[in-house]
C-alpha positions in Angstrom: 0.0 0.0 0.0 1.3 3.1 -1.2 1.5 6.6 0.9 -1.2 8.3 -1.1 -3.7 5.2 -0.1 -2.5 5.6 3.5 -3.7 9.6 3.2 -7.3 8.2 1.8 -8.1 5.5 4.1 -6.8 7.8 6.9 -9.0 10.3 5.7 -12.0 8.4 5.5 -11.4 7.2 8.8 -11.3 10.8 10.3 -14.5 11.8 8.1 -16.2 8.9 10.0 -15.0 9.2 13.5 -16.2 13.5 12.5 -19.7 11.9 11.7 -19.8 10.1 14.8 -18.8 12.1 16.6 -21.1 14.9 16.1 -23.7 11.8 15.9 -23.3 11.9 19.7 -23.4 15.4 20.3 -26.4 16.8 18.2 -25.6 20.5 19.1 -22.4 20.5 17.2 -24.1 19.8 14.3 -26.8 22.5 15.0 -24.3 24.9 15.2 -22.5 24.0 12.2 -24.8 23.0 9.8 -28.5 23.3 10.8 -28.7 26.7 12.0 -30.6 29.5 10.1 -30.5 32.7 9.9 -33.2 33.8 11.9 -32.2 31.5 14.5 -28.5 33.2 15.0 -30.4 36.6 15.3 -32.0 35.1 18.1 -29.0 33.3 19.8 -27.2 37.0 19.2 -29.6 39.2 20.9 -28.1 40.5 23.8 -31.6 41.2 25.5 -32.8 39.2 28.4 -36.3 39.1 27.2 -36.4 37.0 23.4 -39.3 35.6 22.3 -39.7 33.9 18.6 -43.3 33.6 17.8 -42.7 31.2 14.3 -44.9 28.9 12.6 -45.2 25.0 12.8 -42.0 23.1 11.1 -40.1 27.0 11.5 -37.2 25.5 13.8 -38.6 28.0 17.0 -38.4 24.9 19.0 -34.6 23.3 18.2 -33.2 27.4 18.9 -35.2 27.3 22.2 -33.9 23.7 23.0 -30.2 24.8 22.0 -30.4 28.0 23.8 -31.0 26.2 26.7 -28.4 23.5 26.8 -25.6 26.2 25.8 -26.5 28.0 28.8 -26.4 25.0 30.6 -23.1 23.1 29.5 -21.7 27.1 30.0 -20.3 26.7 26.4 -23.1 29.4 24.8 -21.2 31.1 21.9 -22.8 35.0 22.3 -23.5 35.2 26.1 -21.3 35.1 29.5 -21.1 31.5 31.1 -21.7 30.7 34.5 -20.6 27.5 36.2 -23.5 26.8 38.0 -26.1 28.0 35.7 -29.8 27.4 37.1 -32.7 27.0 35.0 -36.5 25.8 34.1 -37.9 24.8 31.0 -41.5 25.6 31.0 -44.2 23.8 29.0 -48.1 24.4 29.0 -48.7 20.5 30.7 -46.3 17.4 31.6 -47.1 15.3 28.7 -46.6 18.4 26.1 -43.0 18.5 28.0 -42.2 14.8 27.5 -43.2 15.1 23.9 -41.3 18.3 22.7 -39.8 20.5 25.0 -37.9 17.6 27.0 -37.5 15.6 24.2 -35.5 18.4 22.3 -33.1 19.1 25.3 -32.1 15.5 25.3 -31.4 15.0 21.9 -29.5 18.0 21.8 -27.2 17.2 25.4 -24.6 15.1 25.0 -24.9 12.1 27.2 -21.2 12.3 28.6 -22.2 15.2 30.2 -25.4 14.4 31.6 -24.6 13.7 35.9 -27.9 12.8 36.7 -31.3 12.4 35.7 -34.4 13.1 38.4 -37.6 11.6 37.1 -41.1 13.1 37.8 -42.5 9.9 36.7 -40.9 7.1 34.6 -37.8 5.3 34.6 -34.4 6.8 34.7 -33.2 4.3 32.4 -35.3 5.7 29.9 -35.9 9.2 30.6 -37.8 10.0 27.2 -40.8 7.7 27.8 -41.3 9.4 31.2 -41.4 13.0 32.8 -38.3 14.7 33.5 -38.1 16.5 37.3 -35.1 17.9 36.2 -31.2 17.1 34.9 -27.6 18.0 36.5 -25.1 18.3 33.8 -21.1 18.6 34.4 -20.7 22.1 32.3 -17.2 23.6 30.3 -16.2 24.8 34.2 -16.0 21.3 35.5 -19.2 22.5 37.9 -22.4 21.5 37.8 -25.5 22.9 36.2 -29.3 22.2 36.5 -31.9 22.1 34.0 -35.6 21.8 36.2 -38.6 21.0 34.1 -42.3 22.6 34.7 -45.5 22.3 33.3 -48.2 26.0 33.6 -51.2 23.1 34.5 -49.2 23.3 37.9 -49.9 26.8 38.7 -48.5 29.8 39.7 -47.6 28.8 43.2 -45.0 26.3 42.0 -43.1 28.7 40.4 -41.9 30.6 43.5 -39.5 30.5 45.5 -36.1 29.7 43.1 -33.1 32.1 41.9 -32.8 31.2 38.0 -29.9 32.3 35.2 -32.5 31.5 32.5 -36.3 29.8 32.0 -37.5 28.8 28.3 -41.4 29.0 27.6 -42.0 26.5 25.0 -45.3 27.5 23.7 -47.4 30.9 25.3 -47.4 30.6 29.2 -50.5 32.3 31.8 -49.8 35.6 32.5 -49.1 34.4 36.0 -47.3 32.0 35.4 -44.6 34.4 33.4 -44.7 37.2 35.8 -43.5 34.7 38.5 -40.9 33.2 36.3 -39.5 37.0 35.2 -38.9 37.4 39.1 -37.1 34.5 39.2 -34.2 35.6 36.8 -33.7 39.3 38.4 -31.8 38.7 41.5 -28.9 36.5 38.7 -29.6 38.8 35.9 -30.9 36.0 34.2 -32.7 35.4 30.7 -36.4 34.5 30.0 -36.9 33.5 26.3 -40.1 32.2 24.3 -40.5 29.9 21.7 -44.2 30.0 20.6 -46.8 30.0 17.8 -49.4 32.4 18.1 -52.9 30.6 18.5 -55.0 32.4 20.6 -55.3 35.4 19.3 -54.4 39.3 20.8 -53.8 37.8 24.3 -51.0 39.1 26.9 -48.2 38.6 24.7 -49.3 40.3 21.9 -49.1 43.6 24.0 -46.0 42.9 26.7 -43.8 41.3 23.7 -44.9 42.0 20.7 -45.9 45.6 21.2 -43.8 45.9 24.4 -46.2 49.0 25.4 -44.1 48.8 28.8 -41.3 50.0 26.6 -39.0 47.8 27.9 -35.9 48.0 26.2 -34.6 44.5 27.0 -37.6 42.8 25.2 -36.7 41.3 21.7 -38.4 39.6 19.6 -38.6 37.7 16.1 -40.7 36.0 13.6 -40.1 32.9 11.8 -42.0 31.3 8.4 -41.7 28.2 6.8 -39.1 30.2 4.3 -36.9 31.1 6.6 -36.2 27.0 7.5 -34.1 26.4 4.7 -34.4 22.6 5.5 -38.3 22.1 4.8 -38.5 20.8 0.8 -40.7 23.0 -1.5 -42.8 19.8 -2.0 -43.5 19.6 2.0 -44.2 23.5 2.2 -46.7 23.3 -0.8 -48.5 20.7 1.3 -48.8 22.1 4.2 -50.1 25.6 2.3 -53.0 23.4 0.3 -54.2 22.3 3.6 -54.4 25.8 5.5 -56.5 28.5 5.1 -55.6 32.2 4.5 -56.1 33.0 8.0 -54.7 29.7 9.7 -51.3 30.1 7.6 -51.3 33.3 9.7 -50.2 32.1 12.7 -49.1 28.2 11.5 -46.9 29.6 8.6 -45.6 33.3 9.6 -46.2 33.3 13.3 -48.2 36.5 13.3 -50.9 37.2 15.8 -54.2 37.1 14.5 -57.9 37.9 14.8 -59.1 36.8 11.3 -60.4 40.5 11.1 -60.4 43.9 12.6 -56.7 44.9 12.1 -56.5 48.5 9.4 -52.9 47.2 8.3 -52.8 43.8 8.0 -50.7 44.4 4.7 -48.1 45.9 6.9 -45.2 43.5 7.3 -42.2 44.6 9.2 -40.0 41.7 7.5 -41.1 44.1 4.1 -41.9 47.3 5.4 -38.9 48.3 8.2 -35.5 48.7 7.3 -32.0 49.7 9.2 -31.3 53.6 8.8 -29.0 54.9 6.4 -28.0 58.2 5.6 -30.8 60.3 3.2 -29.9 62.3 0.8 -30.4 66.0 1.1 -32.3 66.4 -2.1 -35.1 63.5 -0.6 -35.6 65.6 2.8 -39.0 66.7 2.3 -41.6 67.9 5.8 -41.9 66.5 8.9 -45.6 65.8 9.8 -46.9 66.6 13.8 -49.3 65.6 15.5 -50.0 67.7 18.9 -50.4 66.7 22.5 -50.4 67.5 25.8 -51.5 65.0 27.7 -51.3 62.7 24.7 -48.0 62.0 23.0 -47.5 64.5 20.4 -45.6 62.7 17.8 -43.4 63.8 14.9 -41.5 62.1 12.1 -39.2 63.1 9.9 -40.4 61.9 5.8 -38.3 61.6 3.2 -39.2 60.5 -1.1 -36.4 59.0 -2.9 -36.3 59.9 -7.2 -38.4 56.8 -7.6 -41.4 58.1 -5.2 -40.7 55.7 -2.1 -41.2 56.9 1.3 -39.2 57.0 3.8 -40.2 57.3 7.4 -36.5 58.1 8.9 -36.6 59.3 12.4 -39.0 60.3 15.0 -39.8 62.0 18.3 -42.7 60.9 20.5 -43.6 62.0 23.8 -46.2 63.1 26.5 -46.8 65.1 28.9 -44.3 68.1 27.8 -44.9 71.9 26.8 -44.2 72.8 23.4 -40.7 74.4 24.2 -39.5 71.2 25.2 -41.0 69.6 22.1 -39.6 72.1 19.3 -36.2 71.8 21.2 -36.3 68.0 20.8 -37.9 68.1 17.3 -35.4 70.8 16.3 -32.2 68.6 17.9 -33.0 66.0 15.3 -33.0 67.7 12.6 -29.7 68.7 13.3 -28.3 65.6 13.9 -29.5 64.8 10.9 -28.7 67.5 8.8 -32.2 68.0 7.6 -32.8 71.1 5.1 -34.7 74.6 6.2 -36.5 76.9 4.5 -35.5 80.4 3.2 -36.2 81.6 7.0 -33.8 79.0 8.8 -37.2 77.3 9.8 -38.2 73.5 9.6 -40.7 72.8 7.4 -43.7 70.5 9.1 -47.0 69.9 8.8 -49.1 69.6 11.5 -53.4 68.8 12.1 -55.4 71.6 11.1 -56.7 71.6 15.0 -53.5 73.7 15.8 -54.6 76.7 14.3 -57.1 77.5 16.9 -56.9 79.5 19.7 -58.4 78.7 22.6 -59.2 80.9 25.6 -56.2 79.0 27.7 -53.6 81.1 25.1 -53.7 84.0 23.3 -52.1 82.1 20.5 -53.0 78.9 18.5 -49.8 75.6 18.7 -49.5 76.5 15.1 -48.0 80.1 16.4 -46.2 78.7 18.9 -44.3 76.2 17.0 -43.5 78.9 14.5 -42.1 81.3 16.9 -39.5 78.7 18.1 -38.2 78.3 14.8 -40.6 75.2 13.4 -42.8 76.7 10.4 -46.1 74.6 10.1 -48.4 74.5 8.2 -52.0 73.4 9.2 -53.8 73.1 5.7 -53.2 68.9 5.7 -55.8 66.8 4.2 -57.6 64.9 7.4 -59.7 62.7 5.2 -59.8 59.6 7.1 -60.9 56.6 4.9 -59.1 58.4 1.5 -55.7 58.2 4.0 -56.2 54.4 5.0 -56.6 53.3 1.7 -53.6 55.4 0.1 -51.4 54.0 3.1 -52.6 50.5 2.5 -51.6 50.9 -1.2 -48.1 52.1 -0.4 -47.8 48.8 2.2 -49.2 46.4 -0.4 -47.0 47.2 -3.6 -44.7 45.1 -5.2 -42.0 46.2 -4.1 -43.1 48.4 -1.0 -43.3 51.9 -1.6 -43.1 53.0 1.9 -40.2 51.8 4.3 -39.7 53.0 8.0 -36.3 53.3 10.0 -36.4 50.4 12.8 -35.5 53.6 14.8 -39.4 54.5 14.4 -40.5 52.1 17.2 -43.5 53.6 18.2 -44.9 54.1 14.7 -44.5 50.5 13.9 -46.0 49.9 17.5 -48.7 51.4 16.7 -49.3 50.0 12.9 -49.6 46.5 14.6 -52.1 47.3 17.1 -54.6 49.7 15.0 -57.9 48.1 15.2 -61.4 48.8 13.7 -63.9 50.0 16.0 -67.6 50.5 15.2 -69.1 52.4 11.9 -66.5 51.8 9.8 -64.0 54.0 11.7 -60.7 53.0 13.5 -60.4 52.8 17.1 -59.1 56.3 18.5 -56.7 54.9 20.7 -52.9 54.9 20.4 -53.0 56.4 16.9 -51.1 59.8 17.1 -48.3 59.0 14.6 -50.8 57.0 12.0 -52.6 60.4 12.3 -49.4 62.1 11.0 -48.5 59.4 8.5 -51.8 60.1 6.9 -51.4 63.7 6.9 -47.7 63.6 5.3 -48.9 60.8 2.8 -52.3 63.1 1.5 -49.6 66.0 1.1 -48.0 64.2 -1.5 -49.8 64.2 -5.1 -52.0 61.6 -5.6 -51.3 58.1 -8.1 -52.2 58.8 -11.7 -54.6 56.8 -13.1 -54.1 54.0 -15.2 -54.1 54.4 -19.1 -56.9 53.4 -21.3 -55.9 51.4 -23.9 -57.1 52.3 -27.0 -59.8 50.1 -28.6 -58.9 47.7 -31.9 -61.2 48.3 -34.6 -63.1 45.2 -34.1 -64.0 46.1 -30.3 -65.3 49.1 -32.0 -67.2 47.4 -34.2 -68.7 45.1 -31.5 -69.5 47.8 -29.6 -71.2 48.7 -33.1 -73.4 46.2 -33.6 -74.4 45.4 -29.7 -75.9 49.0 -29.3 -77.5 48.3 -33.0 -79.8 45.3 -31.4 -80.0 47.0 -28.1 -82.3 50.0 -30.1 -84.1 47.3 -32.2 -85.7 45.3 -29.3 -86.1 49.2 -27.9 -88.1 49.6 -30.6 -89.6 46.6 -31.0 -91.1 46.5 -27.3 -92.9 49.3 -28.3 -95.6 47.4 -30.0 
């Protein structure tokens, strides 16, 4: 046997003890191979409150399962290991936790490093045909970790009590049942994270995660669709789709929250629609648009239209509770920053609802005067046509491709494009709507679309039209008799 057979059959040998290898220890290969992209962004986050809310078959569960063991083993590859990291996995009942959420966490820890094995119920020998209490693993620091196991269908009261570095919610917990656990990470700085497809409609997550109306800057979250699992076949995907309905794929194939109706902008998509800021060019600078408050938020953002007639939504201000000093100081600050153009009189250009014009017998002079004096010219003439500005918006969000993008710095404009709801009469709900009311306001400024051409009729349309309007006067006539 010659040297260069040596090299192949040496080779081969390391390929298979490679495949073996990672055949043991699942989570190499995760990380290697099966990993998408959407996954990463969640494993990257830096926040200590992630949720992905994904569809069936979108790999949510596998990145909550591999979160989890990273923390674990202390061998996570974007987050600071601890040596004696403590943590729950949380699923809605027992036998949902043997099936998936347990299930995962075993095929993804490698047995070598598995101390012990508590069973709820079962046999240790063969932990995945019974319930899991909870698992010590020997982690990277030669310590010991623990990973407990709970089920929501044991209520609130079970969840007290323990000092956690992380709990994963596979599937939507009870409110309860995650305000407990969010208490449980804060004395070890810990990190709750959710893996979950959206079933039951606008419940608490919708507005605590999704919309995060507590503002809370460590909450992140993510969705995940069948596309973004590079690893489903086309063939699977188009199976799934012919057995779904449009309102079932929803939630089962884009892991959106859903009503089935009421929402103004369901063709807003943020996956489409919001985009990371860049700089504008001078020459697309065009208003900002106000809308006024006091004990509201009076919110402002700052529009730009590229050659092509896009709009941009680049950068905003939103606040309550302040005087108008402190708002045209704030509004005028960003412009700055930004290097956004004036008119002839050093002002900023803005347009503002037609309301601030009037005086009331509180001032001797209207917002509209007041924001001009402090350097911010407005003008108050803006179309307030309510259905004509839902419609042109929901044109701009449903072409191909978008014709309207907003800065991810605009948080509480796309806040408040996921929760606007119908209300009764054909009329939105007034609640939380200050910067739609300004969106509509900058896009009626702008001119509207031109209509579509008419084609020009071929001769023998014309002569159709002919002949049909030729028998349509002789049974005319001949009715007459």
């Amino acid at each position: 046997m010659d040297e260069n057979e040596k090299e192949k059959i040496l080779a081969i040998l390391g390929i298979e003890r490679e495949l073996a290898r990672r055949a043991k220890e699942p989570l190499r290969g995760y990380n290697r191979e099966k990993v998408h992209l959407k996954q990463m962004e969640f494993h990257r986050s830096d926040k200590r409150n992630r949720w992905v809310f994904g569809g069936n078959r979108s790999g949510k569960t596998e990145c909550g399962a591999a979160e989890c063991v990273w923390m674990a083993l202390g061998e996570h590859p974007y987050k600071p290991n601890r040596s004696d990291a403590q943590g729950w996995v949380v699923s809605l009942t027992q036998q949902v936790q043997r099936d998936v959420a347990q299930a995962k966490v075993l095929k993804y820890l490698p047995p070598r490093r598995i101390e012990d094995i508590v069973m709820a119920s079962g046999r240790k020998g063969a932990p995945e045909y019974g319930v899991i209490d909870h698992i010590v693993v020997r982690n990277a620091f030669g310590g010991f970790s623990k990973i407990g196991f709970k089920s929501c269908d044991q209520g609130r009261e079970k969840f007290q009590g323990a000092s956690l570095d992380f709990v994963w919610f596979d599937e939507e917990p009870p409110a309860d049942v995650y305000e407990e656990c969010r208490m449980r990470v804060f004395d070890r700085g810990g990190y709750i994270f959710g893996t979950m497809t959206p079933l039951k409609g606008l419940t608490w997550v919708y507005g605590e995660i999704e919309l995060n109306e507590r503002g809370d800057p460590e909450v992140w979250c993510t969705h995940m669709e069948w596309k973004d699992n590079p690893y489903l076949g086309a063939a699977e995907v188009e199976g799934m789709t012919a057995l779904m309905s449009e309102e079932e794929q929803q939630s089962r194939r884009f892991g959106r929250f859903h009503t089935g109706q009421g929402l103004v902008y369901p063709e807003f998509d943020p996956e489409r629609h919001v985009i990371d800021p860049f700089d504008v060019p001078a020459d697309w600078q065009c208003e900002v648009s106000i809308d006024p408050g006091l004990r509201n938020p009076t919110s402002c953002h700052f529009y730009a239209v590229d050659r092509d007639g896009r709009i941009y939504v680049v950068a905003e201000h939103y606040e309550r509770g302040r005087d108008i000093d402190w708002h045209a100081e704030r509004i005028l600050a960003i412009a700055d920053a930004l290097g956004w153009r004036r008119d002839s009189s050093g002002r900023l250009r803005a347009l503002i609802d037609s309301a601030a014009s009037q005086r009331t017998l509180a001032s001797e002079k209207s917002v509209a005067e007041l924001f001009l004096e402090r350097g911010i010219s407005v003008n108050t003439r803006v179309n307030k046509d309510l259905y004509s500005g839902i419609q042109r918006i929901k044109s701009l969000f449903c072409k191909d491709p978008p014709e309207i993008f907003i800065f991810k710095s605009c948080v509480n404009l796309i806040r408040e494009l996921k929760g606007y709801w119908w209300g009764e009469g054909d009329r939105p709900r007034k609640i939380d709507d200050h910067a739609l009311d300004e969106l509509r306001y900058f896009v009626m400024s702008r001119p509207a679309p031109a209509p579509l051409p008419v084609a020009e009729k071929s001769v023998i349309q014309r002569d159709k039209e002919t002949l049909v309007r030729a028998a349509r006067r002789e049974r005319s006539w001949m009715t007459r008799f």
